[in-house]
Kinemage of the C-alpha trace (Angstrom):
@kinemage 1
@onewidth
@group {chain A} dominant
@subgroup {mainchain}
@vectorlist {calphas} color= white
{ca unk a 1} P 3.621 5.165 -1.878
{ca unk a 2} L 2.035 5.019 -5.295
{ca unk a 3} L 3.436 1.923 -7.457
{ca unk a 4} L 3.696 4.181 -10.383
{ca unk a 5} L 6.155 7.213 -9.293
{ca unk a 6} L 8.330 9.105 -11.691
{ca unk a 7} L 11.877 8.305 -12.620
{ca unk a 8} L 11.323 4.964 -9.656
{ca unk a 9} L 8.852 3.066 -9.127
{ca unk a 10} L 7.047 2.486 -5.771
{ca unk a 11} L 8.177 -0.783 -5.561
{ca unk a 12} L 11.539 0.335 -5.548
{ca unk a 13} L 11.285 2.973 -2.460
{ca unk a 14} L 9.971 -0.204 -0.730
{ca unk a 15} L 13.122 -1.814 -1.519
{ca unk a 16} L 14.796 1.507 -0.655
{ca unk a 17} L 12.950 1.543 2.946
{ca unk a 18} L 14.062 -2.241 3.947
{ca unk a 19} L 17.619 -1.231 3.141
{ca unk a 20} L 17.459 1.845 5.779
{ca unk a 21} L 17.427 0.078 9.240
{ca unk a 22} L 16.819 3.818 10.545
{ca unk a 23} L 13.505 3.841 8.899
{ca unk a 24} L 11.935 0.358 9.784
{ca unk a 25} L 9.313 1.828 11.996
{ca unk a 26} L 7.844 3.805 8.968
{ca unk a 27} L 4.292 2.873 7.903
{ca unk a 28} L 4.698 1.941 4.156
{ca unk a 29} L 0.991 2.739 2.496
{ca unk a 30} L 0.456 1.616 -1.145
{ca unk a 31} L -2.102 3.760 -2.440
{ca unk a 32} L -2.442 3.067 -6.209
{ca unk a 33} L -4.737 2.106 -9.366
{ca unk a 34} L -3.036 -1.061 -10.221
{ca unk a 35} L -4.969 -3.836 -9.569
{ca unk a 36} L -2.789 -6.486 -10.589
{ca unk a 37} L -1.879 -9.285 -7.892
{ca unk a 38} L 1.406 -9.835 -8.409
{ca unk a 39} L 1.957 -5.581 -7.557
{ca unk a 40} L 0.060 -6.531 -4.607
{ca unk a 41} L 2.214 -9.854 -3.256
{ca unk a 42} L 5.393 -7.809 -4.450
{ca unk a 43} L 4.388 -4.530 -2.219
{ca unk a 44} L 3.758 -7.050 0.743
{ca unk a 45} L 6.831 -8.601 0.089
{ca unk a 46} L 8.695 -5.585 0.304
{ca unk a 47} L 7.160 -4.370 3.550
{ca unk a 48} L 4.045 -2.936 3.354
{ca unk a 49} L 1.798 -2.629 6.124
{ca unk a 50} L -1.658 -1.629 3.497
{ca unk a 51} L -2.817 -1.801 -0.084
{ca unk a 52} L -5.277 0.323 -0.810
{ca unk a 53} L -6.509 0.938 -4.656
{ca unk a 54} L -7.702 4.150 -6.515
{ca unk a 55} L -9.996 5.403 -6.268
{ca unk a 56} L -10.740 5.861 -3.136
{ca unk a 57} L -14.354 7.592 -2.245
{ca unk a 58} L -14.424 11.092 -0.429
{ca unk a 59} L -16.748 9.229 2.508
{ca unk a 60} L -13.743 6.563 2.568
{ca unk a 61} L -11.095 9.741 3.273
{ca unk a 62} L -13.155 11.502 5.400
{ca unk a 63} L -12.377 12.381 9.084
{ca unk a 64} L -8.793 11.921 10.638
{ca unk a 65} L -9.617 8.320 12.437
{ca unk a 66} L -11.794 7.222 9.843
{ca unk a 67} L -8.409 7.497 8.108
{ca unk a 68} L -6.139 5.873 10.141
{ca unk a 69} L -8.752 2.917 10.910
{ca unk a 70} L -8.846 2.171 6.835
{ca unk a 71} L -5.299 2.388 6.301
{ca unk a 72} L -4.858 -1.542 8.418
{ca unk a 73} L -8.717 -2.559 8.593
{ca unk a 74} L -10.680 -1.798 5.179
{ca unk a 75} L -10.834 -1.180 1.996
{ca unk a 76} L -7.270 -2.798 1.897
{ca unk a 77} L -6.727 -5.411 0.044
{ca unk a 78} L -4.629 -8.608 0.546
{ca unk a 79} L -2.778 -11.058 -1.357
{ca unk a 80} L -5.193 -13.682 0.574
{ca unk a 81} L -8.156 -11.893 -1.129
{ca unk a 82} L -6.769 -11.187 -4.656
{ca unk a 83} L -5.545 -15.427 -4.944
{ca unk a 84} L -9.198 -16.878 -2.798
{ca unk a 85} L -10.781 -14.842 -6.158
């Protein structure tokens, strides 16, 4: 999910995910530029299971588990981070 989508915004299909009870095993990925905290806590809020910002570095995409490992172990960020800085 990027935070800034046309016509919605990404915060939005969160809310639109936690109102399907069919689609609460979905991994919810925020993958955006905004580096504003309160996007972060919000996206959290709303069920997301990473926060990742743009952009990301080819090495950092590269390889399928390389992929899967950073999407719940690094470079996400957290609302812990973003509020100790």
């Amino acid at each position: 999910v990027d935070l800034k989508l046309a016509g919605k915004s990404g915060h939005e299909l969160l809310r639109w995910l936690n109102d399907r009870r069919e689609l609460a095993h979905v991994v919810r990925v925020v993958l955006t530029g905004s580096d504003d905290p309160k996007d972060l806590k919000l996206a959290y809020e709303l069920g997301a299971n990473s926060y990742l910002q743009k952009p990301l570095t080819l090495q950092q995409l590269t390889g399928p588990s390389r992929s899967i490992r950073m999407l719940f172990s690094g470079p996400a960020l957290s609302p812990e981070v973003v509020e100790a800085s």
